[in-house]
Steps between C-alpha positions, in 0.01 A plus 500: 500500500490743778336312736648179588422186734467592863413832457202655726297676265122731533283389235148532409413126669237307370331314836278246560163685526613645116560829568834662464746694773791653552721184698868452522611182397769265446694400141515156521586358137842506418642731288544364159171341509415905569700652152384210298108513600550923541280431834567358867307284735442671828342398837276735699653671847193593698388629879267191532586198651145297377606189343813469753605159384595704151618731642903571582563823746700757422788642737718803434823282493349318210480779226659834449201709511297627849118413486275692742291213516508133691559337118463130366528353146196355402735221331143371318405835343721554178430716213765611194558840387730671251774810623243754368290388768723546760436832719846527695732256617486486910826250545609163485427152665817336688638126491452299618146616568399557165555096447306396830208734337564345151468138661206628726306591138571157391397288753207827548383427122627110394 
């Protein structure tokens, strides 16, 4: 698969109020779970910090990729989407922060 786990990716997000938009977002299911379903699990990066208790803030030393925007992932706002639906690659999420966020969506979600 092209696209593997801790990639930052634009997609064609799905959002709460059911309407879809172009949002970067972070691979977050591992990558043989990704060739054997032939889709990932991804977590929304977004400008709004509503909901700040789900929400884990992005820094530039975290990820490989510059964001013009204040950013947070909304660690309760997941969606799945195949590499067709991928419009470009941005970068790539950093340990150990990619772990803290990973906890942060369970204890966000469970």
């Amino acid at each position: 698969m092209k696209y593997k786990q801790k990639d930052i990716v634009e997609i064609n997000f799905l959002l709460p109020n059911f309407k879809f938009k172009p949002h970067l977002a972070v691979i977050v299911s591992n990558n043989e779970l990704n060739e054997k379903e032939d889709f990932f699990y991804l977590v929304l990066i977004s400008s709004k910090d509503y909901f700040s208790e789900y929400s884990y803030p992005l820094s530039d030393e975290m990820i490989t990729c510059k964001l013009t925007k204040k950013s947070y992932i909304k660690c309760h706002i997941l969606t799945f989407d195949k590499e067709n639906g991928v419009i470009r690659k941005a970068g790539k999420m950093i340990e150990p922060y990619f772990s803290e966020m990973v906890n942060k969506i369970i204890t966000s979600i469970f």
